[in-house]
C-alpha positions as CSV (number, residue, x, y, z in Angstrom):
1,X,-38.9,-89.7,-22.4
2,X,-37.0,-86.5,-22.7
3,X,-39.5,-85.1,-19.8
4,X,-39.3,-88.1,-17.4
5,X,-35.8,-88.8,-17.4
6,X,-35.3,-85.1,-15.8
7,X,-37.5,-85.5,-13.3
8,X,-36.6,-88.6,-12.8
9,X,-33.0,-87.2,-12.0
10,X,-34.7,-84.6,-9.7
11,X,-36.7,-86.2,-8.0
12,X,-33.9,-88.9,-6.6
13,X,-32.0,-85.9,-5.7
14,X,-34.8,-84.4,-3.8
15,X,-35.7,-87.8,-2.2
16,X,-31.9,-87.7,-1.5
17,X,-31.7,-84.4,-0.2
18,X,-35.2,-84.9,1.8
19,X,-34.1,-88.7,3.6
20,X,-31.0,-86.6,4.8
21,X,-33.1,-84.0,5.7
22,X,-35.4,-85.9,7.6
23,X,-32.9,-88.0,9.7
24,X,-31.0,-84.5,10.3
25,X,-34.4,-82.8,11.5
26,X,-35.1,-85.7,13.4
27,X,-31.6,-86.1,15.0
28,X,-32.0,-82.0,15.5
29,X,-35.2,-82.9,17.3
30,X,-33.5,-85.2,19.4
31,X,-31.0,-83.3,20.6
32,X,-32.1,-79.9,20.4
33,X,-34.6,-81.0,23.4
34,X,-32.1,-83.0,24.9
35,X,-29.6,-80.1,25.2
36,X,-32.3,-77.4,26.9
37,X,-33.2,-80.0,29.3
38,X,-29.4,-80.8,30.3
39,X,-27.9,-77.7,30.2
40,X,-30.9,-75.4,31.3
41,X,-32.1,-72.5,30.0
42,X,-29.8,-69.9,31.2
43,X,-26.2,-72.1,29.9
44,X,-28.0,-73.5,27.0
45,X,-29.3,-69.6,26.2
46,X,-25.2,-68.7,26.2
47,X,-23.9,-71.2,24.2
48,X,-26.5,-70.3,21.8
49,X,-24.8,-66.7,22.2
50,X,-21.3,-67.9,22.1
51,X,-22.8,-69.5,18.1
52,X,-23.7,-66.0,17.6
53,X,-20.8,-64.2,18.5
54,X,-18.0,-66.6,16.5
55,X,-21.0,-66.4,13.4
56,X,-20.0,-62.4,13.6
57,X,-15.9,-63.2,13.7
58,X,-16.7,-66.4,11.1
59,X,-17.0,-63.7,8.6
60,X,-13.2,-62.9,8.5
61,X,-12.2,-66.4,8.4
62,X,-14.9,-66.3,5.5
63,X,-15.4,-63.5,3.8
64,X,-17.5,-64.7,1.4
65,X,-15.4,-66.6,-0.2
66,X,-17.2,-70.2,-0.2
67,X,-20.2,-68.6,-1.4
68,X,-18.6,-67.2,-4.3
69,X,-16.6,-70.1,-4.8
70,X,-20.0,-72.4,-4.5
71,X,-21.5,-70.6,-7.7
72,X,-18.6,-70.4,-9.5
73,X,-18.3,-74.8,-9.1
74,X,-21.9,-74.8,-10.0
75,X,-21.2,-72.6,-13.2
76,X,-18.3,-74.1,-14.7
77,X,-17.7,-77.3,-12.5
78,X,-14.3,-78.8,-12.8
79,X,-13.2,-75.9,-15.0
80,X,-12.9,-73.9,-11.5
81,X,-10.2,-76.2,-10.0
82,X,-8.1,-72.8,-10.2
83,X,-10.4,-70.7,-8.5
84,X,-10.5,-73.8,-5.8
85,X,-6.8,-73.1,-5.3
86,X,-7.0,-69.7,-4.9
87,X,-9.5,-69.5,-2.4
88,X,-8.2,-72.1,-0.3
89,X,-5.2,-69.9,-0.2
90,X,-7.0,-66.9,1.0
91,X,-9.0,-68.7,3.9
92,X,-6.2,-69.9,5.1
93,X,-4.9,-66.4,5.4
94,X,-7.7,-65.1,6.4
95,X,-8.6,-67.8,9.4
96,X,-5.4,-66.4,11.0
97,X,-6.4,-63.3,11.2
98,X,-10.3,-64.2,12.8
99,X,-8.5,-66.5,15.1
100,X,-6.8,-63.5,16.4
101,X,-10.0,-61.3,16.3
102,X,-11.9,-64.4,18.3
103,X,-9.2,-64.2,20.9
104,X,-9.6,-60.2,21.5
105,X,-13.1,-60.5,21.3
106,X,-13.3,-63.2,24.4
107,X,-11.0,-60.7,26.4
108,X,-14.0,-58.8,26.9
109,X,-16.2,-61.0,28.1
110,X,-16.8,-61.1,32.4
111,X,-18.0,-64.7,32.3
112,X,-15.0,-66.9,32.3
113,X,-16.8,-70.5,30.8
114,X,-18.1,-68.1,28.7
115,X,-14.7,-66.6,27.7
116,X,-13.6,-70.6,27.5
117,X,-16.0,-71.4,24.8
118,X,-15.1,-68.4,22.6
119,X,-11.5,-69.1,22.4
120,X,-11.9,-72.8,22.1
121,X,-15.0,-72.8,19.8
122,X,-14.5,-69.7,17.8
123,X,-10.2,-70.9,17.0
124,X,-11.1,-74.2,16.4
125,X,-13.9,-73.7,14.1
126,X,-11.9,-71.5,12.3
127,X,-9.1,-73.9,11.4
128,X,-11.4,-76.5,10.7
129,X,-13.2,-74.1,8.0
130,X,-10.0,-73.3,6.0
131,X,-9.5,-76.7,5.3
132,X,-13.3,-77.8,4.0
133,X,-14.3,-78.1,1.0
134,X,-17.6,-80.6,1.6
135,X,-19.7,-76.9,0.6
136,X,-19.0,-77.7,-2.8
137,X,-20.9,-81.0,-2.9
138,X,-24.4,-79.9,-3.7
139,X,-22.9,-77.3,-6.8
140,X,-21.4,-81.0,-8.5
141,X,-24.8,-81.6,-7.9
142,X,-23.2,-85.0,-5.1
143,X,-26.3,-84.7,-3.6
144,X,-26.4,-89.0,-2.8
145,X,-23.2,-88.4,-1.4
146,X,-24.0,-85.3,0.7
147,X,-27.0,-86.8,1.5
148,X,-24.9,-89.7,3.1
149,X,-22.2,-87.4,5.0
150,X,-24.7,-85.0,6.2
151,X,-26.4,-88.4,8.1
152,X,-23.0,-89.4,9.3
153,X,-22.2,-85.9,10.5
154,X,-25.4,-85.8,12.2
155,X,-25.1,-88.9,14.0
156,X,-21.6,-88.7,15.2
157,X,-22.6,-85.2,16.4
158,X,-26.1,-86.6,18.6
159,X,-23.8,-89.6,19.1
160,X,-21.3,-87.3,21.2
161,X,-24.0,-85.2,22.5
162,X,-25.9,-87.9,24.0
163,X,-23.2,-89.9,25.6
164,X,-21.2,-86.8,26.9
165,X,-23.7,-84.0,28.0
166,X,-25.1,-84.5,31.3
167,X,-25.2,-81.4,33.1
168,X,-24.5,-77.7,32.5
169,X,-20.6,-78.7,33.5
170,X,-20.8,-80.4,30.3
171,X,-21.3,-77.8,28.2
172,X,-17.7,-78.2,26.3
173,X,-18.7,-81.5,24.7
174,X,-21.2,-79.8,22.3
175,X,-18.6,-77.8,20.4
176,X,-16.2,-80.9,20.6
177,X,-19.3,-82.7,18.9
178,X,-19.4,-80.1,16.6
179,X,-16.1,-79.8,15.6
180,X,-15.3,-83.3,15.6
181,X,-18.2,-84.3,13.3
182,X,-17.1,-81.4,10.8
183,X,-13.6,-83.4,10.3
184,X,-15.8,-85.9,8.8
185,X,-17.2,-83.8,6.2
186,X,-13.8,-81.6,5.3
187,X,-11.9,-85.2,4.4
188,X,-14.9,-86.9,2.1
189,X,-14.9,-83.5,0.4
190,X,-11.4,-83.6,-0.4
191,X,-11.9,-86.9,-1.5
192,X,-15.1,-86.9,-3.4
193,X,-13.6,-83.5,-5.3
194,X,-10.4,-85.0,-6.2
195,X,-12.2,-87.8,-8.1
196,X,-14.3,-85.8,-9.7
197,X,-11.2,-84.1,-11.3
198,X,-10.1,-81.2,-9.6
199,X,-6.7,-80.7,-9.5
200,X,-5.6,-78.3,-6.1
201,X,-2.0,-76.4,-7.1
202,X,-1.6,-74.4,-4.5
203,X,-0.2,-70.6,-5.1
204,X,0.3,-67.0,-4.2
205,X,-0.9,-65.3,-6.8
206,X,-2.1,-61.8,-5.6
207,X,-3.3,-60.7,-9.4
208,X,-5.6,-63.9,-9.4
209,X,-7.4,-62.6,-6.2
210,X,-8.1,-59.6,-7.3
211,X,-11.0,-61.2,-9.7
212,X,-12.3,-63.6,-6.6
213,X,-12.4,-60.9,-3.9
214,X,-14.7,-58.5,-5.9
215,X,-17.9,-61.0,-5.8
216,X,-16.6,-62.4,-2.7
217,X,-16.6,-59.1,-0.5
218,X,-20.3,-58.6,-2.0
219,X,-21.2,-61.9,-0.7
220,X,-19.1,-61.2,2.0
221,X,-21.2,-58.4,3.0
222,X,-24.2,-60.2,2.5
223,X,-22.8,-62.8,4.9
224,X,-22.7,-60.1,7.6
225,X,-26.1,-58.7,6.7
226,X,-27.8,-62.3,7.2
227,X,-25.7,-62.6,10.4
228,X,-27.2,-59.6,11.6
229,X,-30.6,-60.0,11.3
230,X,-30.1,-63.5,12.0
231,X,-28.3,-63.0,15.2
232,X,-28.4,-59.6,16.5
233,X,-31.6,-60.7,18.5
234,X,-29.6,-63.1,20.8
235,X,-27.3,-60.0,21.7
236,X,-30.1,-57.7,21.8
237,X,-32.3,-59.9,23.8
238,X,-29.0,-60.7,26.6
239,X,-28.4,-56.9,26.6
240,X,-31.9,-55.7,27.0
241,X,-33.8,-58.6,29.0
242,X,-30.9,-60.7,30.6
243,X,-29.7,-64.9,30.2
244,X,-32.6,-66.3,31.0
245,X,-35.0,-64.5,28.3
246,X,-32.3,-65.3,26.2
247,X,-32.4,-68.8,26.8
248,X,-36.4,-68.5,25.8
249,X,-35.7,-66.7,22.5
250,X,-32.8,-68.9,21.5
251,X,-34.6,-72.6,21.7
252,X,-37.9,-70.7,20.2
253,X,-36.1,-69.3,17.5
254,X,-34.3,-72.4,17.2
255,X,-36.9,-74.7,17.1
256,X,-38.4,-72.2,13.9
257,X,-34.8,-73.3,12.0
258,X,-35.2,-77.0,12.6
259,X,-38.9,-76.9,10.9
260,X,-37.4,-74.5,8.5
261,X,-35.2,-76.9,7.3
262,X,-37.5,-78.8,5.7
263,X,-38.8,-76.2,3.4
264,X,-34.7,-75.8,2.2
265,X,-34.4,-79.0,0.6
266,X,-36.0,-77.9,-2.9
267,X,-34.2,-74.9,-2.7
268,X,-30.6,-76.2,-2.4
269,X,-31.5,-79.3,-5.2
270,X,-32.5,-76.3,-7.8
271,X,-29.8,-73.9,-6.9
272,X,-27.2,-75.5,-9.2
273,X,-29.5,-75.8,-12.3
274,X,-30.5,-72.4,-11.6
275,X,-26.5,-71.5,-11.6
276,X,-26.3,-73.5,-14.9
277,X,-29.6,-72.1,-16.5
278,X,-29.4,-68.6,-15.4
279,X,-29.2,-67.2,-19.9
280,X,-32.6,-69.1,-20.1
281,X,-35.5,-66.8,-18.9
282,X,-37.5,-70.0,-19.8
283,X,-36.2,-72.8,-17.4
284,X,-35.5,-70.1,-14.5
285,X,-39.2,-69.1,-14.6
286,X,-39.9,-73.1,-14.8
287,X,-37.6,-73.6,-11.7
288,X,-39.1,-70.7,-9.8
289,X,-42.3,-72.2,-10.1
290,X,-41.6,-75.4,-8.4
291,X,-39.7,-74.1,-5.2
292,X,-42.8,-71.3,-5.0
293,X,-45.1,-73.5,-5.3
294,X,-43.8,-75.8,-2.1
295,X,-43.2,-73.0,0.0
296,X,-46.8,-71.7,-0.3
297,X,-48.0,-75.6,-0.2
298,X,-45.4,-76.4,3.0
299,X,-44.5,-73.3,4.7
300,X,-48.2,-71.6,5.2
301,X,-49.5,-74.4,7.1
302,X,-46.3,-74.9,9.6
303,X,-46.6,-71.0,10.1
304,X,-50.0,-71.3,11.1
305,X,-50.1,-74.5,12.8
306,X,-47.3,-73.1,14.6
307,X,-49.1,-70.3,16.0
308,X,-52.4,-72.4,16.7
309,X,-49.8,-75.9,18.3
310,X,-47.5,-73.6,20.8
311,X,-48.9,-73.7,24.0
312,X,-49.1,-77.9,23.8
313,X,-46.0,-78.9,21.3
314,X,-43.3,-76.4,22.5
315,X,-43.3,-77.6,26.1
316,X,-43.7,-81.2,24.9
317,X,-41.1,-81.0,22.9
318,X,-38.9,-79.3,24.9
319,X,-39.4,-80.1,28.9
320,X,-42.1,-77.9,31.0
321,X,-39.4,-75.5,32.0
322,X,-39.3,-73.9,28.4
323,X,-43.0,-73.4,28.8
324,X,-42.6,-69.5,28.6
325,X,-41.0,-70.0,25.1
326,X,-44.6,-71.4,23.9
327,X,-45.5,-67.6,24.0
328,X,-42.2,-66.8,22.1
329,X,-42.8,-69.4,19.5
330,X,-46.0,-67.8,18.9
331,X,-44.6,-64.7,17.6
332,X,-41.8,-66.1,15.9
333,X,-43.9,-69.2,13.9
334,X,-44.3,-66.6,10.7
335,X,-40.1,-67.2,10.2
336,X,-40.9,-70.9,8.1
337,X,-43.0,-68.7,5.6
338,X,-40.5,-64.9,5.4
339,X,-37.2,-67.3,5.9
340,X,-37.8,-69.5,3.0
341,X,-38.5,-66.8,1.1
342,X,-36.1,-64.6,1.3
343,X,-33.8,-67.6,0.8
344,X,-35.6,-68.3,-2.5
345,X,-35.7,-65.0,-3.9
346,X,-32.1,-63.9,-2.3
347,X,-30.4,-67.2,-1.1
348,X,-30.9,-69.1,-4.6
349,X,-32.1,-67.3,-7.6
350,X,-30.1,-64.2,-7.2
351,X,-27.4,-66.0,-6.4
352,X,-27.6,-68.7,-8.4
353,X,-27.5,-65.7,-11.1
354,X,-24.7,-64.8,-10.0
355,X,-26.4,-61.1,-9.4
356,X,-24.2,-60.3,-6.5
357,X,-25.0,-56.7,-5.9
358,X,-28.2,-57.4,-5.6
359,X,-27.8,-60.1,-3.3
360,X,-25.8,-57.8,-1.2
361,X,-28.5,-55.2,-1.5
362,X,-31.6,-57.4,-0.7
363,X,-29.5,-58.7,2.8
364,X,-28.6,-54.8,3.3
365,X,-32.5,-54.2,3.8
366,X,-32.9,-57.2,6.1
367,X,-30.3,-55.7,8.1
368,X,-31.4,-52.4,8.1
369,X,-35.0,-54.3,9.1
370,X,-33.9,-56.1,12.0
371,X,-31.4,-53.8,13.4
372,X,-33.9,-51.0,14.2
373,X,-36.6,-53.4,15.4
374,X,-33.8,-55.3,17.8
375,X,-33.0,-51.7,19.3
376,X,-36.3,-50.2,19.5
377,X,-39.2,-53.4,20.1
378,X,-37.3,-55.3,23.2
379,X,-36.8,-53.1,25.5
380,X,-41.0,-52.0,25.2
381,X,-42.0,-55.7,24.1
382,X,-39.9,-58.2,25.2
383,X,-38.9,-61.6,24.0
384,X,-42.1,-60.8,21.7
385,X,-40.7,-57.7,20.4
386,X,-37.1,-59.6,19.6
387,X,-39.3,-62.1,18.0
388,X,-41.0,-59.8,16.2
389,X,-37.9,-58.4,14.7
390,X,-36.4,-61.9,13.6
391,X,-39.3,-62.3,10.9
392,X,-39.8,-59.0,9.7
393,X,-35.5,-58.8,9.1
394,X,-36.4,-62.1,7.1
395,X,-39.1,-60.4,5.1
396,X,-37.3,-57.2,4.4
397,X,-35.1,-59.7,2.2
398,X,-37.9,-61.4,0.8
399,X,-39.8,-58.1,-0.5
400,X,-36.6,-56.4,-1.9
401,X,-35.0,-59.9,-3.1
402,X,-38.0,-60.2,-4.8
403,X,-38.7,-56.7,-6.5
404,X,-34.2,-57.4,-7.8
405,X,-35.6,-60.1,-9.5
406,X,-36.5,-60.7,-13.3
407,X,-39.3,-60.0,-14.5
408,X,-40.4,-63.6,-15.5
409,X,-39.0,-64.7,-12.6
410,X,-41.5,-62.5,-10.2
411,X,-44.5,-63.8,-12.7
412,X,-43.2,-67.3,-12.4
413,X,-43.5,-66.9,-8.2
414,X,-46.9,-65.5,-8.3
415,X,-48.2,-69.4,-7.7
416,X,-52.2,-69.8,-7.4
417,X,-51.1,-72.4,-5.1
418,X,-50.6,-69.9,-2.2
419,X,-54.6,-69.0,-2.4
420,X,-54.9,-72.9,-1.9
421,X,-52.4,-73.0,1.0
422,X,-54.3,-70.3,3.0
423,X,-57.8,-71.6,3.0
424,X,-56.5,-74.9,3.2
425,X,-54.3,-74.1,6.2
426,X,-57.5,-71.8,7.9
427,X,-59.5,-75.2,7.8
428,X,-56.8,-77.2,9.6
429,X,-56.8,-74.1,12.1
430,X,-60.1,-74.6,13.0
431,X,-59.6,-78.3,13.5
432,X,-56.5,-77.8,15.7
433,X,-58.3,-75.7,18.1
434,X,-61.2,-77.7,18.2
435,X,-59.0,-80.9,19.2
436,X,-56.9,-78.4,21.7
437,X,-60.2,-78.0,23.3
438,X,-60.6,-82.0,23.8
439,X,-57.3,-83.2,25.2
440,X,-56.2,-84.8,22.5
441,X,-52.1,-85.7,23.2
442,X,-49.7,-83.4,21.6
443,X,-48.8,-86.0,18.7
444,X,-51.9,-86.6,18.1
445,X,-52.8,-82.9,17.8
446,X,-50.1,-82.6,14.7
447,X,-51.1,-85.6,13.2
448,X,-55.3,-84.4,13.1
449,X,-53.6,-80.9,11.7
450,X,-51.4,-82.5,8.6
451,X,-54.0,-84.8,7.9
452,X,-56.7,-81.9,8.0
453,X,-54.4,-80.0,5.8
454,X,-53.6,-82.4,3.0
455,X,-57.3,-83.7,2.6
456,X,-58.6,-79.8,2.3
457,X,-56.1,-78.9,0.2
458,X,-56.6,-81.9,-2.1
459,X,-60.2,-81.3,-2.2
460,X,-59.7,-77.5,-2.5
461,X,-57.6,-77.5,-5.0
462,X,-56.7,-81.0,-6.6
463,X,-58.0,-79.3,-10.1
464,X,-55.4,-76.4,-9.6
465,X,-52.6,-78.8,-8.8
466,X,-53.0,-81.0,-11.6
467,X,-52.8,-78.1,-13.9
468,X,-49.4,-76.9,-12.2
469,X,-48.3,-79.9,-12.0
470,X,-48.6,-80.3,-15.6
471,X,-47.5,-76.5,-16.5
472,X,-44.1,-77.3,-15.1
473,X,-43.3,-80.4,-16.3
């Protein structure tokens, strides 16, 4: 009884966490397509810049102060209601300050809708970020009730996108949808919070600050070390190849987050028992296990169905004139296997430790990564080479996050599973290009693949996951 009950627990939340998932992937896949069509490739490409740019001036408002303040909740729960205080304090002074930067930052920019959308978006979002709190909803470990306000959020966002975006002159409504669905989640955080038992006083009090912004500029700089090897490639790719490459590399790239997505869910539901467990060697190693073994169950087979689906399910999915990013896609498809885990090894067990100097360090080498391969591979390569530099920046944070890791920790990743993943995933291969070859419709080509998949892997290795199964429960 002492066995189920926990995983009883864990597995609503994951079910939880996966429904919301689901129904926010499939919204995302709703109006991700929906957007490229209406807006074309060359607006749609510079809004996905304009996301970019304000991520870069986000930082000020933020510097990583929610992601310290995340793992501290997670740590010590209500006990924190101080630290809330103070860094609610320090946004706000801080979101002043990247409002300004937003505004000198737009100056420079020849397109005026372009220079529109920066100072709307980039102020606006701003604001709106110094009053949430809805972040701290999966370290009380709310995840029913961020489950349930990620849905709603969702909605009302495809909700105003689908009514209000009609043309490329509609462009304005998507950040309005944005922005507006975000109010949503800032007031139920302030709510759900405040019944939890946090008590928000308020204060200037300087000496207090001192303790938050040493972890916080460490996460802070790991915040801009993600962001650039996360976004660089949209300003490399509009420097080096123009708007309408860019509008290629943005919905391929794009389309790689939306499937990535799904392979996050574990990750954030064990993040706060990982912050809570982080003195027992023993249940780290135990939690390690589970979110290594999805990702090599989960992500190999989207990375290579990915590669093998392209040229049929990225045009289907998003209207014959992204065609060209079917080739883009291609190159970019090993992203669902390097992105989740550097998110695993970086994102949640090193932070979840609260080892923020190696978090810092393991996002320094992504940087370093994707920075040299955004200057150097584009200009010879293309939108490949761009690609190219988006996964390997991912995987320069996986490899070091890893190596920073415990001991038990990198034993407990080495899963068997991933031997069973790859065969697996070569067998569905081979099916997918056979039914590519006889015209089968797109849906019918991803349905042949998963089912390919899950009855190779079962027979494969249905001994080997019994005895996982079994090892980690």
């Amino acid at each position: 009884m002492s066995i189920s009950k926990p995983l009883l627990r864990y597995g609503g939340f994951v079910l939880s966490a996966t429904t919301a998932r689901i129904v926010g992937t499939l919204l995302t896949a709703a109006t991700f397509p929906y957007l490229v069509r209406r807006l074309g490739v060359e607006v749609y490409g510079l809004w996905s810049y304009v996301v970019a740019v304000c991520a870069f001036t986000g930082l000020i408002a933020n510097p990583g102060l929610t992601t310290y303040l995340a793992q501290q909740v997670a740590a010590r729960r209500t006990a924190a209601s101080e630290a809330v205080s103070d860094v609610l304090v320090l946004r706000g002074l801080a979101s002043g300050v990247a409002a300004v930067a937003v505004l000198i930052v737009a100056r420079f920019e020849v397109r005026p809708d372009v220079r529109l959308l920066l100072e709307f978006y980039g102020v606006a979002s701003v604001v709106i970020g110094s009053m949430s709190l809805d972040f701290l909803l999966p370290s009380m470990e709310f995840f029913y009730l961020q489950s349930f306000v990620s849905i709603a959020q969702q909605s009302l966002y495809a909700a105003g996108i689908f009514i209000f975006v009609r043309s490329p002159r509609d462009v304005v409504w998507v950040p309005i949808s944005i922005l507006g669905s975000s109010l949503l989640t800032s007031v139920v955080g302030w709510v759900a919070l405040g019944r939890a038992g946090f008590r928000f006083r308020l204060s200037i009090a300087p000496r207090r600050w001192v303790a938050i912004l040493g972890p916080s500029l460490h996460y802070a700089g790991s915040s801009l070390m993600s962001s650039l090897y996360h976004r660089s490639g949209h300003l490399a790719v509009r420097w080096y190849l123009g708007e309408h490459a860019l509008g290629l590399y943005a919905a391929a790239t794009r389309l790689a987050d939306v499937l990535r997505n799904f392979l996050s869910v574990i990750q954030s539901v064990l993040m706060p028992r990982m912050a809570l467990r982080a003195d027992s060697p023993e249940s780290m190693a135990r939690l390690t296990r589970i979110a290594a073994s999805v990702l090599a169950l989960f992500g190999v087979p989207l990375a290579v169905g990915g590669i093998v689906t392209a040229p049929i399910v990225v045009p289907w999915l998003l209207g014959s004139q992204l065609q060209e990013a079917a080739r883009a896609f291609e190159w970019v498809a090993p992203y669902l296997v390097t992105a989740p885990a550097a998110a695993l090894f970086a994102g949640t067990i090193l932070y979840a430790s609260g080892r923020h100097r190696a978090y810092l360090l393991s996002t320094l080498v992504g940087a370093v990564t994707a920075i040299a391969l955004y200057a150097v591979l584009p200009p010879f390569f293309g939108i490949a080479g761009a690609c190219v530099a988006f996964v390997l920046g991912e995987l320069g944070v996986a490899v070091s996050a890893f190596l920073l890791c415990p001991p038990s920790v990198r034993a407990a990743a080495n899963t068997p599973l991933l031997g069973t993943a790859m065969i697996a995933s070569l067998v569905m291969a081979a099916a997918l290009c056979v039914s590519l070859h006889i015209h089968l419709p797109p849906w019918g080509v991803v349905a042949m693949g998963c089912a390919v998949y899950f009855v190779s892997c079962g027979s494969i290795g249905h001994k080997l996951l019994k005895k996982e199964a079994q090892g980690i429960s």
